[in-house]
Residue, then its C-alpha position, 0 to 999 in steps of 0.5 A: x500500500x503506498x499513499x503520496x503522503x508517507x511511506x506504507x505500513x511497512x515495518x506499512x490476511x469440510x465438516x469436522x469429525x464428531x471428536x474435533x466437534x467436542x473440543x470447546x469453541x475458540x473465538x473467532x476475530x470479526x469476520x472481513x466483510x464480503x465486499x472488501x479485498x479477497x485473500x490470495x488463492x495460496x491463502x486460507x481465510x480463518x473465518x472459512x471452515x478449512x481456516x477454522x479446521x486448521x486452526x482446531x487441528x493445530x497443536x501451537x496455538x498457545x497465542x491464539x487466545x490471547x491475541x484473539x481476546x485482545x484483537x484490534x484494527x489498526x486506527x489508521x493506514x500506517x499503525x499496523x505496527x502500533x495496533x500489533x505492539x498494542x495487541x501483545x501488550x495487553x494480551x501480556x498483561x503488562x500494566x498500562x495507563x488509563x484510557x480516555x473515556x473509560x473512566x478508571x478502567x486501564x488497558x493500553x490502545x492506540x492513544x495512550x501507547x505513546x504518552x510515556x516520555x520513553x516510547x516518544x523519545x523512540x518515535x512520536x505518534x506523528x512520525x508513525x502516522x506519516x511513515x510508519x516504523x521499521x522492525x527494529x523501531x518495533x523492537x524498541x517502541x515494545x521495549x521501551x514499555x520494559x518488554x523483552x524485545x529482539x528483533x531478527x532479520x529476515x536475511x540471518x533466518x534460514x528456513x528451518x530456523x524461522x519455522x523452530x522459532x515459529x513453532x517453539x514461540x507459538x507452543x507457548x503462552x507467555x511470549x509473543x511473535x510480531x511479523x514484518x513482511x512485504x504483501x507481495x510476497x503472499x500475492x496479496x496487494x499492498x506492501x510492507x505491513x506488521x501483524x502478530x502471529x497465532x498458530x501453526x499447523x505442522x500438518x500442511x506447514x502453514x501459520x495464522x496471520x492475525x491481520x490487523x488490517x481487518x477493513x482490506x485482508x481477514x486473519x489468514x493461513x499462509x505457507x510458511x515457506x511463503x511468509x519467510x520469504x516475505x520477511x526476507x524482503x528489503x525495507x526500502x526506509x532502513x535498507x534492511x531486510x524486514x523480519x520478526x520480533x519475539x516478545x516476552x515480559x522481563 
């Protein structure tokens, strides 16, 4: 997605057995509406039942619940990076501020994610809005709210590395696993964008994008082989291959 203005969200998505129909029901993000952008054909939409099937068949999706709990849309065209930061901080727990209007209900959102003077000192809303971020401005707008950030390049994973560090992340609860890759590379329209990670199937090698960009894409299954070429792509603003960010609290 590249607009005239700034740079794009670059750092700017059958019938189950009698046993899969017992196990409890997740909860499933809002459904993208019919007339908005269609997923690439290598993709699976999760709302469909063979993205709901994938989903009850996979073993690591440790992360599901918890980001899917706390699921937002990106506020605007550049905070997909913003709207995933702000996912994995309250589906961490981590203790946030007041939010405006809720009187003295506290959890974090796309407003009062910036207003410590460390997290402005990193990047201001205004930049972010204008030209989104780079992963490693990620890594340190997550760790200036005393997260344990590390940011990895795309270039410096091989294949069979990104998909352990995919399934090892996502078998568990207490971590969390950001991806910065370019659109293009999944066939779907757009460019650099930022979105959490929930689930892995290892039966078909496919992973759970819970997209953030709900108005254009819905969470989608893709082929990680595709994803990990997606974030092996060049980030034109840092010269620097885009990549994944694995977060977990200190």
């Amino acid at each position: 997605m590249t607009l005239p203005a700034f740079r794009p969200c670059r750092s700017l998505p059958a019938v189950l057995g009698l046993a899969l129909l017992a196990l409890p029901p997740l909860a499933l993000p809002p459904l993208l509406p019919r007339a908005l952008a269609q997923p690439a054909a290598a993709t699976i939409p999760l709302p469909e039942p063979q993205g709901q099937t994938l989903l009850l068949q996979s073993a690591d999706r440790a992360d599901y619940g918890p980001l899917a709990e706390q699921f937002l849309t990106q506020a605007n065209l550049a905070y997909c990076g913003v709207a995933s930061m702000v996912m994995v901080l309250n589906s961490l727990a981590v203790p946030a501020p007041a939010a405006a209007g809720y009187g003295s209900y506290r959890f974090w959102t796309q407003d009062n994610v910036f207003e410590a003077a460390a997290t402005r000192a990193v990047l201001s809303p205004e930049v972010v809005a204008r030209q989104g971020m780079t992963l490693q401005e990620l890594r340190g707008l997550l760790a200036s709210h005393g997260l344990q950030a590390r940011a990895i390049h795309g270039d410096r994973l091989s294949l069979a590395q990104f998909r352990l560090l995919v399934r090892s992340n996502l078998a568990r609860a207490d971590d969390r696993l950001l991806v910065n890759y370019d659109r293009k590379a999944l066939g779907q329209a757009g460019g650099g964008h930022i979105s959490p990670l929930a689930a892995y199937n290892a039966t078909t090698d496919r992973v759970l994008i819970l997209d953030v960009a709900r108005y254009r894409y819905p969470s989608v299954w893709v082929p990680l082989v595709d994803l990990w070429q997606a974030i092996r792509t060049n980030d034109t603003a840092s010269g620097l291959s885009r990549g994944v960010v694995v977060v977990r609290r200190i």
